[in-house]
N, CA, C and O of each residue as an XYZ file, in Angstrom:
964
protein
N     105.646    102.792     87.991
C     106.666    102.185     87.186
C     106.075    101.794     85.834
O     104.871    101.542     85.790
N     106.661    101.737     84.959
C     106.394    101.622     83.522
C     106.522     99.993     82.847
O     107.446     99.241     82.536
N     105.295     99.960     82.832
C     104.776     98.276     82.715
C     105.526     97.841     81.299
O     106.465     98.477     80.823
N     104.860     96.461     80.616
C     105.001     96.109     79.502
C     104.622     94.801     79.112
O     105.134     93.876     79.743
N     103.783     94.521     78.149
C     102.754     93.705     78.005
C     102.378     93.396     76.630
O     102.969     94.242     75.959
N     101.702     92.628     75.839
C     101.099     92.272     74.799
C     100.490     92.835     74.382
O     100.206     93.594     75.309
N      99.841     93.203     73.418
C      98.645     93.845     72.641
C      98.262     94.063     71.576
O      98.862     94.766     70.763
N      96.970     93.382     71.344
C      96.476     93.229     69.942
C      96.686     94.618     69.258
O      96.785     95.725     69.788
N      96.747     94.110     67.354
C      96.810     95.787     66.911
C      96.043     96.414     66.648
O      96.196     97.606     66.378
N      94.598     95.590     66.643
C      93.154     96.657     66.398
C      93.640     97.896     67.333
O      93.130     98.921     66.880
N      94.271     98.115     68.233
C      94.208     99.108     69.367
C      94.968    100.151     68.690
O      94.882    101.227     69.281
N      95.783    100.176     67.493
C      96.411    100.849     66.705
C      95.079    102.052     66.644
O      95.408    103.142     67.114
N      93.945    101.980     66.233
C      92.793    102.499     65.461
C      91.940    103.524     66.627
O      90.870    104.076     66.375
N      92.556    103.610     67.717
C      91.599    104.375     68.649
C      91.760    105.736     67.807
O      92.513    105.930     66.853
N      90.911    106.570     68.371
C      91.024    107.991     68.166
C      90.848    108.747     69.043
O      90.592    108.285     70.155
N      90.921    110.108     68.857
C      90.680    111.470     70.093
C      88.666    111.231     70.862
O      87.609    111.387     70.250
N      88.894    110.822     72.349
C      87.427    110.947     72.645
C      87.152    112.695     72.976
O      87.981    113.602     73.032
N      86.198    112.718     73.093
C      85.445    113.631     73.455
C      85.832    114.206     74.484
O      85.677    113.434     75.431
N      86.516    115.746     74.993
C      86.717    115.803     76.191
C      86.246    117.573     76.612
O      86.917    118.522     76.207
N      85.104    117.722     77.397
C      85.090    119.255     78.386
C      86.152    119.563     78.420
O      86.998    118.668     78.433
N      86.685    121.345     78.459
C      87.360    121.659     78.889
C      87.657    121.607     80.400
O      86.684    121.728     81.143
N      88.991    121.427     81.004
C      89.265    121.264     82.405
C      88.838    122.582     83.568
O      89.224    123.730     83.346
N      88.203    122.319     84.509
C      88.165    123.339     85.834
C      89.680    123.472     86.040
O      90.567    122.634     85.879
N      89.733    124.666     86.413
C      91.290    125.436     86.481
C      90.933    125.849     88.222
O      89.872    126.264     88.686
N      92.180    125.572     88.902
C      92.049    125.740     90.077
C      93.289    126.988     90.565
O      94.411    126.617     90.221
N      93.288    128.075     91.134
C      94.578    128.337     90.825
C      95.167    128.179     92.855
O      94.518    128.617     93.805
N      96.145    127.644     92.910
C      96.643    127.471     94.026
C      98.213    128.367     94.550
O      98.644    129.268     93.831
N      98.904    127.990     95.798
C      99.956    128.930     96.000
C     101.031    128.135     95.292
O     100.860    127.088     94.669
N     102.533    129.001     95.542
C     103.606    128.418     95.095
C     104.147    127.205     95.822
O     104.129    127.112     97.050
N     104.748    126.053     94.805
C     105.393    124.390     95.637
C     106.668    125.149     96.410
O     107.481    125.819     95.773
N     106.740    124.981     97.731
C     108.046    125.271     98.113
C     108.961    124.026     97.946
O     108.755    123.061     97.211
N     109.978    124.234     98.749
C     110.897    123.530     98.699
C     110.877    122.570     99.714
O     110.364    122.909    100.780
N     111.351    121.393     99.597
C     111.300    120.749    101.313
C     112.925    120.198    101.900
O     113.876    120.260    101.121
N     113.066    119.805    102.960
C     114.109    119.659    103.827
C     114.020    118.081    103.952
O     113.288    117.465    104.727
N     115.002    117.498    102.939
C     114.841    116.093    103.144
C     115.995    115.409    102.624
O     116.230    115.560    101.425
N     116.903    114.544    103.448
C     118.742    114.312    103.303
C     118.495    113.596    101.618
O     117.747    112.652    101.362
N     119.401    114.399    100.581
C     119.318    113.386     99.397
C     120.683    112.147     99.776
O     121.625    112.482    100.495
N     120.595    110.912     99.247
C     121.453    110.177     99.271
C     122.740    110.377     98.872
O     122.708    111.166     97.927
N     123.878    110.047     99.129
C     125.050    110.503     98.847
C     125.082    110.342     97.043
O     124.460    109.622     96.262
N     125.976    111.241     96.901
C     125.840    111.816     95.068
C     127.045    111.976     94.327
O     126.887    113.197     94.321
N     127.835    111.869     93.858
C     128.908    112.084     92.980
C     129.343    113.083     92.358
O     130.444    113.031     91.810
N     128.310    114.561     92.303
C     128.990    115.600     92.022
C     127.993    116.874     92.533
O     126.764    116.917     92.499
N     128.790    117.727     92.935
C     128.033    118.458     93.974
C     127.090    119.942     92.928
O     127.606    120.489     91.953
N     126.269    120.147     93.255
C     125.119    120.696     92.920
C     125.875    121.922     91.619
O     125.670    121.978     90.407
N     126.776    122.776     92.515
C     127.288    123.740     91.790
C     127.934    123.262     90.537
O     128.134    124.150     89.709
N     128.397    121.768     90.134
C     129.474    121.385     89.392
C     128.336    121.314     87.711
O     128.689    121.432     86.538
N     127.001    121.087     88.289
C     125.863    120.691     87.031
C     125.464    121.931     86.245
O     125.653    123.115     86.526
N     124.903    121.411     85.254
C     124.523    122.279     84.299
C     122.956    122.426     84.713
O     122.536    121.647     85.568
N     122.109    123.344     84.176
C     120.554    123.175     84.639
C     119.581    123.268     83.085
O     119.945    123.693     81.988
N     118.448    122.783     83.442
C     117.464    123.049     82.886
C     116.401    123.071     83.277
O     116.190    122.375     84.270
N     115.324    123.808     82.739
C     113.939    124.417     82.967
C     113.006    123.769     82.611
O     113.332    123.297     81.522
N     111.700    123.344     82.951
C     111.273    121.913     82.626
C     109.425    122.505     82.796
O     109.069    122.548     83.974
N     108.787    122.751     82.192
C     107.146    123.317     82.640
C     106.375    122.138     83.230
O     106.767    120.994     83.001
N     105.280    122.371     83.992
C     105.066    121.086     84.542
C     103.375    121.728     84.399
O     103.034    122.634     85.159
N     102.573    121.268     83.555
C     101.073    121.224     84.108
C     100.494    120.443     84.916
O     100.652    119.321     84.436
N      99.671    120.331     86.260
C      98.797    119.676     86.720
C      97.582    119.365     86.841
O      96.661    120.165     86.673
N      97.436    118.053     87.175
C      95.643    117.863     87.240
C      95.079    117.200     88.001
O      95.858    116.285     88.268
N      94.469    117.114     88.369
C      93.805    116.637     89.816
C      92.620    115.707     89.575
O      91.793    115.899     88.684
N      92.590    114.381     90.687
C      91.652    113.638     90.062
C      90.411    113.455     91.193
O      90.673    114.059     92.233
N      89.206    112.800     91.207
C      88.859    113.465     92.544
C      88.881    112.618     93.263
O      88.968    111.400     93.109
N      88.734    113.750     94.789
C      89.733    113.133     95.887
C      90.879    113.919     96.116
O      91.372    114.244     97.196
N      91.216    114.166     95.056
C      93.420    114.380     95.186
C      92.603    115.920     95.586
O      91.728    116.480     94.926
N      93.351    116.451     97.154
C      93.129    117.725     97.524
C      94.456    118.279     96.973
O      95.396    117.656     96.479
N      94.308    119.570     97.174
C      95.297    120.839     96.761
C      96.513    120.364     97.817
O      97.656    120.200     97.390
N      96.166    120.150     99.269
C      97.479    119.923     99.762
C      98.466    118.611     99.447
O      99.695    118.552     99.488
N      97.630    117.733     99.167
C      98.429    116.378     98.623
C      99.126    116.578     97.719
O     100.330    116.325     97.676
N      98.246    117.219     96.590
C      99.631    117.565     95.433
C     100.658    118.408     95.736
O     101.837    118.258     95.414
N     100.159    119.336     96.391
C     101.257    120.246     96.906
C     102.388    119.555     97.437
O     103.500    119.772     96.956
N     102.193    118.560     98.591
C     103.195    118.069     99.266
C     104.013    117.694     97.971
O     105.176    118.088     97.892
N     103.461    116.959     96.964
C     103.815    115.305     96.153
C     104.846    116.624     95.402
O     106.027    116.280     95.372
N     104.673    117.561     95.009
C     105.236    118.725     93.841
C     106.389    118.945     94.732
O     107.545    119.112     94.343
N     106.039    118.935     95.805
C     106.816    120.039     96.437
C     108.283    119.238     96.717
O     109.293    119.940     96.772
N     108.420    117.608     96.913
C     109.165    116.400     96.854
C     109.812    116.168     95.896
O     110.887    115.576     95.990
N     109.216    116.661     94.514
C     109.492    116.087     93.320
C     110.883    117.387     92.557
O     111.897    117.241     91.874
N     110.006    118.833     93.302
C     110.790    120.272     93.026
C     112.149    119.696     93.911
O     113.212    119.693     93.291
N     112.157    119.398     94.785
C     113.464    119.595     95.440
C     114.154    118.671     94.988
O     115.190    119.029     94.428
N     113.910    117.417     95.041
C     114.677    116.327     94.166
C     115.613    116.697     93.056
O     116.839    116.669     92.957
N     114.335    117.165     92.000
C     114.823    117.792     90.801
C     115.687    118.314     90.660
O     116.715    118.001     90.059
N     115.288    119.614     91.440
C     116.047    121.056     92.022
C     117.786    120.508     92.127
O     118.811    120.972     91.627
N     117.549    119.393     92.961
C     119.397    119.152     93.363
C     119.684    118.461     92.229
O     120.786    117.943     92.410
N     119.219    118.157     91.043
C     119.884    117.555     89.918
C     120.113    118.451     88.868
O     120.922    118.078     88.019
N     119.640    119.438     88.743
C     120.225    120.551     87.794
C     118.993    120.808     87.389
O     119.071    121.543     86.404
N     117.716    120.531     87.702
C     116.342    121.091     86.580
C     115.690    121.273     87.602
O     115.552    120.773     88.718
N     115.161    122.413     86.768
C     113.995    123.255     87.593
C     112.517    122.922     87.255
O     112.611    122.629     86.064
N     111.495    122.820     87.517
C     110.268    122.542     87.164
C     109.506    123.627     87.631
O     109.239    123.994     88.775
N     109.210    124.066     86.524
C     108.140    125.176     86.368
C     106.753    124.972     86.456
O     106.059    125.018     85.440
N     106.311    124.767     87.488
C     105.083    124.102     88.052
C     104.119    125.267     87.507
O     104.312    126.263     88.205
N     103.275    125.478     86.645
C     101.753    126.031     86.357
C     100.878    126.009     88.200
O     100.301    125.063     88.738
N     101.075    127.208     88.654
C     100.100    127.498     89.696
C      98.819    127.335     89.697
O      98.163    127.429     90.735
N      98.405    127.125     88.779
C      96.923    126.755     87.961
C      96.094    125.071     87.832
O      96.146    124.361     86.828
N      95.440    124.762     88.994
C      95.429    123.206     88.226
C      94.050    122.705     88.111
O      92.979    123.045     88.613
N      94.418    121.798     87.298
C      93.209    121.246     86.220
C      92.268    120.215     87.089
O      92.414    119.709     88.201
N      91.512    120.152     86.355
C      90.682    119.208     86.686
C      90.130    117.605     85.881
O      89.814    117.646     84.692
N      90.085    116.687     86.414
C      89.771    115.648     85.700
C      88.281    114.667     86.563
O      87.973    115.041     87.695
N      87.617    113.673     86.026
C      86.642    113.132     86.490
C      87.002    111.578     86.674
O      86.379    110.651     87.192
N      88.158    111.653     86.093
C      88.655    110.137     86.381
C      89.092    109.632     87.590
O      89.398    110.559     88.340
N      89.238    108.607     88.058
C      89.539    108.355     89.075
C      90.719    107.334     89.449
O      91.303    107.140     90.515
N      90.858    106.736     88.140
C      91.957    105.864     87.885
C      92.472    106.114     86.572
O      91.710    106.813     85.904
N      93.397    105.805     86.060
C      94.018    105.826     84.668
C      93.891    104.495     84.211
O      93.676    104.463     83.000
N      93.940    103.538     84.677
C      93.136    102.212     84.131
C      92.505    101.152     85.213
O      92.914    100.528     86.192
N      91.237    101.303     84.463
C      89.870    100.542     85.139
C      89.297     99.120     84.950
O      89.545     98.363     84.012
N      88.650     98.935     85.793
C      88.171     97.677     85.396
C      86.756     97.550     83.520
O      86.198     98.565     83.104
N      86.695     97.110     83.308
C      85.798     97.668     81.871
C      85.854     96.097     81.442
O      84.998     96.300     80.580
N      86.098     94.827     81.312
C      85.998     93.903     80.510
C      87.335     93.533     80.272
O      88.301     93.869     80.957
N      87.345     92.637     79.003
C      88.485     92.307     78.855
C      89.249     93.185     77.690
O      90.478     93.137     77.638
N      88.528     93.961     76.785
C      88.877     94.730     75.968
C      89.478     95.696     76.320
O      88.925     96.604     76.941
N      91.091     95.708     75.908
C      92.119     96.985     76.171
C      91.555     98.636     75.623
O      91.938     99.797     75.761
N      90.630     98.042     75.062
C      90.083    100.226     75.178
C      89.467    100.273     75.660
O      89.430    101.452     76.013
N      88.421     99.571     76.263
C      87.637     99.417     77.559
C      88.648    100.468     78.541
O      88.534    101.675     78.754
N      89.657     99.489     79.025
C      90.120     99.635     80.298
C      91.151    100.855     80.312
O      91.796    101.141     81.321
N      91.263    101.657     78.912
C      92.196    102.351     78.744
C      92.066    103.631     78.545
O      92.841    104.586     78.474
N      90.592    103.425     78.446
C      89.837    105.029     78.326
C      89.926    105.828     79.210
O      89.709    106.924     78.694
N      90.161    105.968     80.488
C      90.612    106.939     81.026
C      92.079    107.299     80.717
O      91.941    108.418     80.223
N      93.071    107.100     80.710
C      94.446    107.375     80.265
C      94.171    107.732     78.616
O      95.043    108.507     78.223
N      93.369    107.440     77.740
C      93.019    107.800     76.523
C      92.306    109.264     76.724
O      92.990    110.204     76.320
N      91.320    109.519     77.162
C      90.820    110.344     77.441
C      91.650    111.657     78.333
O      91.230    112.810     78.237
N      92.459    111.426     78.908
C      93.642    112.297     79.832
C      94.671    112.944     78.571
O      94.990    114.113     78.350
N      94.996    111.815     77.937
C      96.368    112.196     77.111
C      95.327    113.104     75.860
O      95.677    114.254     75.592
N      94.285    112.612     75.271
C      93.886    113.862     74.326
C      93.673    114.930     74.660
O      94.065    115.924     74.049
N      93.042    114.941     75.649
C      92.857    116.368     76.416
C      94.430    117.634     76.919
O      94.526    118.860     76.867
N      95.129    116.844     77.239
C      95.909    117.820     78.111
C      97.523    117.298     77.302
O      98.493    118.009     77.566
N      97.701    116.317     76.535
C      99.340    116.597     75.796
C      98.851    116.651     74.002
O      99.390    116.182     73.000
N      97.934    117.234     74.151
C      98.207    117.723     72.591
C      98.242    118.988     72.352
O      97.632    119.505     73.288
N      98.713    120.040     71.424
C      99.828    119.317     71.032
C     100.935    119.338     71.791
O     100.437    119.264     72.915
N     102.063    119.387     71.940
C     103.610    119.219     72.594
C     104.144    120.601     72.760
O     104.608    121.231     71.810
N     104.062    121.158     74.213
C     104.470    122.149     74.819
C     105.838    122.284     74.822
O     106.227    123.450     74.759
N     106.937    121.168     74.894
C     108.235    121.094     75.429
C     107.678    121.060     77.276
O     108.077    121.963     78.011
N     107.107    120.366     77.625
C     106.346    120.299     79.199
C     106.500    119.092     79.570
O     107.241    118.288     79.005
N     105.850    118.879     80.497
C     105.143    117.546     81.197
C     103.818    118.111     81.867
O     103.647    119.208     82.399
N     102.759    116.856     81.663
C     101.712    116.773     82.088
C     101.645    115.911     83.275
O     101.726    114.686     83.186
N     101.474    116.636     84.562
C     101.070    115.384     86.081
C      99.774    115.476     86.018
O      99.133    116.512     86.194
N      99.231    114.141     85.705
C      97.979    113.599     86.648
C      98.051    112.652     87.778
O      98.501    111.506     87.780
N      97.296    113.636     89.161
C      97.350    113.216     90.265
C      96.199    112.531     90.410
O      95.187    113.123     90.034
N      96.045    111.190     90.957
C      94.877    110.618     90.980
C      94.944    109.772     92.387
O      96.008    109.475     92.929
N      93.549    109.403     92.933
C      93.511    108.427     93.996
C      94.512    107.505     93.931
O      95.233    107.195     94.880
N      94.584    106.944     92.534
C      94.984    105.565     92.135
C      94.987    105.441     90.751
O      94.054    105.625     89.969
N      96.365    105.044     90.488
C      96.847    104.594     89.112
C      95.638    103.483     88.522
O      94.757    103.864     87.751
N      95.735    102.181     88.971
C      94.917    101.224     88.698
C      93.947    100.681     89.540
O      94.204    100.074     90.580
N      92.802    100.902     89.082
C      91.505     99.929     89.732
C      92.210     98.502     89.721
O      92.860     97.925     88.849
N      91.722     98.039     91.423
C      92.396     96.966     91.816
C      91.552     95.758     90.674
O      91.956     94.596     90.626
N      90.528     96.171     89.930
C      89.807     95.430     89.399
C      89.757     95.221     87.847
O      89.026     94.511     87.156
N      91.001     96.263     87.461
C      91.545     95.843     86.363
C      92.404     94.669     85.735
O      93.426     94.142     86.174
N      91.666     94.408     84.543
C      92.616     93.135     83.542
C      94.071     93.606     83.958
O      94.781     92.679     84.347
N      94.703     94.964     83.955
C      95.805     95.028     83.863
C      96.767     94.392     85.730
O      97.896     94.016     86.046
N      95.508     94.609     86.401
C      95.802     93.806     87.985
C      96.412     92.609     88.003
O      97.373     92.685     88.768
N      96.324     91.649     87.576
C      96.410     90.516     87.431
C      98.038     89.874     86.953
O      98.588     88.826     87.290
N      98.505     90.992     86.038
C     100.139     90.569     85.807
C     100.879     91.452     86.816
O     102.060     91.171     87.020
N     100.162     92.813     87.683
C     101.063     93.106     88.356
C     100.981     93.260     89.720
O      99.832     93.201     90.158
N     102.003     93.469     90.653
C     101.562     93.393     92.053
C     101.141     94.766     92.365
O     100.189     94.828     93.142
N     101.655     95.959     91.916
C     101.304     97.252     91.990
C     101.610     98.326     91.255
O     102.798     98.611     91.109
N     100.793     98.963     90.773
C     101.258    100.238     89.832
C     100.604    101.354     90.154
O      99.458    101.612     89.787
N     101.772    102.518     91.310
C     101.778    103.626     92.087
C     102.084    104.569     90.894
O     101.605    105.671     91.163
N     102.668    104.574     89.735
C     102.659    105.387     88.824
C     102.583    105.117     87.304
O     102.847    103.917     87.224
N     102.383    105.545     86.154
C     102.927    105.385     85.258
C     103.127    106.380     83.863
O     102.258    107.197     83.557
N     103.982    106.259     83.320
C     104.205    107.301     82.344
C     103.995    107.173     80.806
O     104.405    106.281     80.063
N     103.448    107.992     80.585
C     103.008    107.428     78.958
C     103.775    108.876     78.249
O     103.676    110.059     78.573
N     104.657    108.122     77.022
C     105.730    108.535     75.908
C     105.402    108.680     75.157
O     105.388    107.603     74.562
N     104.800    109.850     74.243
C     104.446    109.259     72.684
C     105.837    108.541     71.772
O     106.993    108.959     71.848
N     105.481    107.654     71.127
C     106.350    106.817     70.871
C     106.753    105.539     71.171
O     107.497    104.778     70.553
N     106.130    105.405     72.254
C     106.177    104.136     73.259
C     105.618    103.049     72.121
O     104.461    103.202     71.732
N     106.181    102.279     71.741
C     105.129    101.142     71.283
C     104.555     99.837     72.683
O     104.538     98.620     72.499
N     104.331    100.225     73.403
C     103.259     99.228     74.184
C     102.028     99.095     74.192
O     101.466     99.248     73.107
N     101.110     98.739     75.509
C     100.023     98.497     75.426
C      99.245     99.738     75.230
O      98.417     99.997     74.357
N      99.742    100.563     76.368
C      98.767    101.826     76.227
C      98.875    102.742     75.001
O      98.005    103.215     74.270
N      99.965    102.825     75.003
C     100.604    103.904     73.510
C      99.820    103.228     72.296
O      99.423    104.048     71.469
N      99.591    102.217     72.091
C      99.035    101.692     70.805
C      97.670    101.800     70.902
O      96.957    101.816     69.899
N      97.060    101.908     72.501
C      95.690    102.191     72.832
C      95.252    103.610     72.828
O      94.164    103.967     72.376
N      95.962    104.252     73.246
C      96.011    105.809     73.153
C      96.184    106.675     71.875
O      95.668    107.758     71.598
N      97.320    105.661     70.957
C      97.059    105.995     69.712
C      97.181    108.146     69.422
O      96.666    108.822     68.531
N      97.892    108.494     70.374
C      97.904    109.672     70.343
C      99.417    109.984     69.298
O     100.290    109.147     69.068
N      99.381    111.513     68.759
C     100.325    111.761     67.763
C     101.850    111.858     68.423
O     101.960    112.197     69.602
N     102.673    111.641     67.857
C     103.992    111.894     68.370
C     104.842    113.076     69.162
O     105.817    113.102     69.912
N     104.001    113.962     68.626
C     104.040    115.229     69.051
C     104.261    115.935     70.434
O     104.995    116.840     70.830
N     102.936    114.812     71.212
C     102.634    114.890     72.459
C     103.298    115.728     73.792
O     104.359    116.180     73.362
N     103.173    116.054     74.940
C     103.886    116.005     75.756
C     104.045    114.733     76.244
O     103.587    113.775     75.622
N     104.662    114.596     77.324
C     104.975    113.031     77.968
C     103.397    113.362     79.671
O     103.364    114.259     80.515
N     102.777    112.598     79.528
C     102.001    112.318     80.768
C     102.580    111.836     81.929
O     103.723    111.434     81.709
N     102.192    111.710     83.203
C     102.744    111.604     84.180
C     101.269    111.213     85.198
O     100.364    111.994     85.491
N     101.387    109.969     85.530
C     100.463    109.398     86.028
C     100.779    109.190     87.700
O     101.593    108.277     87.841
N     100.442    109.668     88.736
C     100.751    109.103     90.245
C      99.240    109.201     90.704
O      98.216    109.743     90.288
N      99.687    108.252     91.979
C      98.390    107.874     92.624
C      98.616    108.396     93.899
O      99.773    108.332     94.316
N      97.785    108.885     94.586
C      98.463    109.522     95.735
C      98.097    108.575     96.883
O      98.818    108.744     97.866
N      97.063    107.519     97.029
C      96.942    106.626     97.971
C      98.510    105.821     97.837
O      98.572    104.960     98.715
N      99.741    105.862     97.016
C     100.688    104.908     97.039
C     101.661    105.326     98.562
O     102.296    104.554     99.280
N     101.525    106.436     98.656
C     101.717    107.148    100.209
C     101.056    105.820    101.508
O     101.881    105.412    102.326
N     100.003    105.418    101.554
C      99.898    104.377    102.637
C     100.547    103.353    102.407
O     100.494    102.628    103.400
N     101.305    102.787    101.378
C     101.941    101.512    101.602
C     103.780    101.580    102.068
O     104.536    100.634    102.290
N     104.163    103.592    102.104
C     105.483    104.105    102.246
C     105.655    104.322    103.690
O     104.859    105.111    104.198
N     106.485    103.810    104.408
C     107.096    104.041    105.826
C     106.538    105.416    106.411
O     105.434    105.377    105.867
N     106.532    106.284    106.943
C     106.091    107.380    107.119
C     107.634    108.273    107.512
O     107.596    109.503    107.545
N     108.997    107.495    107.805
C     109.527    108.151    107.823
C     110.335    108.403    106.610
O     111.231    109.246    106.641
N     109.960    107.440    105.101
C     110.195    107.947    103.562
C     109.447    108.946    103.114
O     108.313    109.272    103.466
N     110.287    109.505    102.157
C     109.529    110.302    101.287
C     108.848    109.932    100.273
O     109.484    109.141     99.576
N     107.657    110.205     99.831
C     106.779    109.748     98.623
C     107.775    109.958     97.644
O     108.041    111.157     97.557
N     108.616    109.037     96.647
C     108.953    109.861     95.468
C     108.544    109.375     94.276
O     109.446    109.364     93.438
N     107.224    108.862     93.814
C     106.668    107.917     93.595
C     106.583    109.424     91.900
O     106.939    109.210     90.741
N     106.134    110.448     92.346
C     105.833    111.494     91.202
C     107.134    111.359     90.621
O     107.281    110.922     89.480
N     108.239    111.771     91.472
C     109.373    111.883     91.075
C     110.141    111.296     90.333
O     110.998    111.777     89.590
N     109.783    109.937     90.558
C     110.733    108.550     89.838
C     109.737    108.562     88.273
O     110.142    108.343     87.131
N     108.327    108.901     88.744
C     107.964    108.846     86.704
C     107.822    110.142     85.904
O     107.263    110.347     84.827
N     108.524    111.010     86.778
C     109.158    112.173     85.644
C     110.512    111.930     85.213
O     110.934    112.620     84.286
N     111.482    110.808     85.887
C     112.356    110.377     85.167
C     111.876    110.062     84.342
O     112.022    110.683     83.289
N     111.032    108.889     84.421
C     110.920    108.199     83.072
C     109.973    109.202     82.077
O     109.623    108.576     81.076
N     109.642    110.122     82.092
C     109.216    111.758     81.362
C     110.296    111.952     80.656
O     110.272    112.127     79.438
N     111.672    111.934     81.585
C     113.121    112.510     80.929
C     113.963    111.527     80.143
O     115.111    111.736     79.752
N     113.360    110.602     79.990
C     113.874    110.016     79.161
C     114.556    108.369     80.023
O     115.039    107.481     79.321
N     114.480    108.248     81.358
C     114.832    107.394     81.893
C     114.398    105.883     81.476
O     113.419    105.559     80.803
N     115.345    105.084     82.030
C     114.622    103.614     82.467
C     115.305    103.164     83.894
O     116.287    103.657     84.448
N     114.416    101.998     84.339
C     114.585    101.393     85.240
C     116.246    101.494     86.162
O     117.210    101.033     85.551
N     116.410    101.884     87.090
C     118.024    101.310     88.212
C     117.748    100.773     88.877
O     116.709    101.047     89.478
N     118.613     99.495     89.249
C     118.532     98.964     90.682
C     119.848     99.368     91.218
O     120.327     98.517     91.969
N     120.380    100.152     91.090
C     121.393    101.245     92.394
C     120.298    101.731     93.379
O     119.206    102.235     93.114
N     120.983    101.395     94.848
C     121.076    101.561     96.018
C     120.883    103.068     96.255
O     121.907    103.744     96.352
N     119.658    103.686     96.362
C     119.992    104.824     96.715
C     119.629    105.680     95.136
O     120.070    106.822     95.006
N     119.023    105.208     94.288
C     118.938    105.935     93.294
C     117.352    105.618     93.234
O     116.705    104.732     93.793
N     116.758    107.172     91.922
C     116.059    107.508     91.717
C     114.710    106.640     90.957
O     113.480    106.669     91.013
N     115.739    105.899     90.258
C     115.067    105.071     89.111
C     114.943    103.245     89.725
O     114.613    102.199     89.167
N     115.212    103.452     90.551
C     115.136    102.427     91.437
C     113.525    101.975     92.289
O     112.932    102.268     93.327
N     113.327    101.043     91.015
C     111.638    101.369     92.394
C     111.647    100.584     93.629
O     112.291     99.649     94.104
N     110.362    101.585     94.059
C     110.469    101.398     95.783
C     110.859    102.294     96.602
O     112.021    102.693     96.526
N     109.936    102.834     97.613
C     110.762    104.180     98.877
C     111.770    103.600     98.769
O     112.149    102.537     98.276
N     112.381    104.811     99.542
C     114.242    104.797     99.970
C     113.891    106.041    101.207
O     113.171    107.029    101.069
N     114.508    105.696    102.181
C     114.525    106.755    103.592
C     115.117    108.025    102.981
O     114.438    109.022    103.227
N     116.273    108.252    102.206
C     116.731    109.234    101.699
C     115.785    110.102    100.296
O     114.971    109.507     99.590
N     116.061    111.261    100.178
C     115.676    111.488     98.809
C     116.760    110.674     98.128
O     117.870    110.478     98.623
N     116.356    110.221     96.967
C     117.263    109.131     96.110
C     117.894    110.232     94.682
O     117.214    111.169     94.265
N     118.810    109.996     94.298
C     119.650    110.486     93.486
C     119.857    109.964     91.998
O     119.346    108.862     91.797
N     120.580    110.611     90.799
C     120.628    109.867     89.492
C     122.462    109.589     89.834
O     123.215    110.025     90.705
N     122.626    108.788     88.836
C     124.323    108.562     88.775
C     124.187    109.192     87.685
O     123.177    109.493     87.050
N     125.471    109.408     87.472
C     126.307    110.586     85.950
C     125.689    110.402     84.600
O     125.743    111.256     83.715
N     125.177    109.392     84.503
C     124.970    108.950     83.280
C     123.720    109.173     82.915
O     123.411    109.619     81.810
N     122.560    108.745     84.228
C     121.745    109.322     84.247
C     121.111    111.044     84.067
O     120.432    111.532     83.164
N     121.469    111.443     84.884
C     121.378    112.964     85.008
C     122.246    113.475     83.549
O     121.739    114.451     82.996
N     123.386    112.949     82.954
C     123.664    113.588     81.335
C     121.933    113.556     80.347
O     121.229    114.346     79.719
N     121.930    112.428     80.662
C     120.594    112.199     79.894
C     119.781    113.262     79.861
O     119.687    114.083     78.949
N     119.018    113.222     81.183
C     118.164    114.488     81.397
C     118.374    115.460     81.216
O     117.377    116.094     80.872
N     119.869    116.389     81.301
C     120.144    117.316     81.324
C     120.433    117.511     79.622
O     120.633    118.646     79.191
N     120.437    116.727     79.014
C     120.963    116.908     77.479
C     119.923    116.397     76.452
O     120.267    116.115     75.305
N     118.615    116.278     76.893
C     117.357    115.914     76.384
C     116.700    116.872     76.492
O     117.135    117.920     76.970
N     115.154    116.662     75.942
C     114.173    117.292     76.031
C     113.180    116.562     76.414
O     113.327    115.388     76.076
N     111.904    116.850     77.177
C     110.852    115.769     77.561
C     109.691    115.106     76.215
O     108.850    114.251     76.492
């Protein structure tokens, strides 16, 4: 879920770190999965669609089948809302292990991995989305721990004026990043579906926060795959990422 917080403006001043090119992994195709979406308001055939590229990256730890599953949750979801995600069979590699760490009290300290992610892999702006799959969004031992109870995902916008965006300091241009943790799976019922990827490629599409029953943008499992209302899904479908 997509935090929001204070932050000094020296953090305006970061720049591009240093980054290896990524290990490329190439894996099979995300199928589809079999999982009841919540009741919906207009039936599949009635929507318009769009095509959506999706690069991935892997953090270590995150095996090929985890993401697979997490893609494969996120495709079908999608899938019944009118967009397709064009998943890159190809995936990357990263050395990070969290997107924000423990480091001090200094916000580029703790921000350098998510700094280091977004120069590397959304510059410049594909018309895409970038997933990074990681153990874990936040080291339990991060400054950023402390205001929240948990952060299973998060999405970084160029444009965003918050904490990270002003830390990241990346060009506008960007693609939109896509941050999940795949340990957020042990704290989900086992008979929910993870949709933890899913809910912060909304906020990729332009979303914010629902507390509707049964919807997408709603944080927190839901036993059902969870759904957008009308207003939502116009959005997505009449945007770009």
């Amino acid at each position: 879920m997509k935090p929001t917080w204070a932050v000094v403006a020296l953090l305006a001043c970061a720049g591009p770190p240093a980054a290896p090119a990524p290990e490329v992994v190439a894996v099979a195709a995300t199928p589809d999965v079999d999982i009841a979406s919540c009741p919906s308001e207009l039936a599949p055939a009635e929507w318009p669609s769009r095509a959506v590229s999706v690069r991935v990256v892997l953090g270590p730890g995150v095996t090929v089948e985890q993401a697979t599953e997490r893609l494969a949750i996120a495709r079908t979801l999608w899938r019944r809302e009118g967009v397709s995600l064009q998943i890159d069979p190809r995936f990357g590699h990263t050395r990070s292990t969290a997107a924000f760490v423990a480091a001090g009290s200094d916000p580029f300290e703790w921000t350098a991995p998510i700094r280091g992610l977004v120069w590397e892999h959304a510059t410049p702006a594909r018309g895409g989305v970038v997933v990074v799959l990681m153990p874990t969004v936040l080291d339990p031992a991060s400054p950023i721990a402390r205001s929240l109870d948990a952060l299973d995902g998060y999405t970084w916008m160029p444009g965003d004026d918050g904490a990270v965006a002003h830390a990241v300091n990346a060009p506008i241009d960007a693609d939109p990043v896509v941050f999940a943790g795949v340990d957020a799976a042990r704290r989900i019922p086992a008979s929910h579906p993870d949709t933890t990827l899913a809910h912060e490629l909304g906020h990729a599409f332009g979303l914010s926060h629902s507390g509707r029953v049964g919807g997408l943008m709603t944080p927190g499992s839901q036993a059902c795959l969870p759904t957008l209302d009308a207003a939502e899904r116009a959005i997505v479908l009449a945007g770009t990422p």
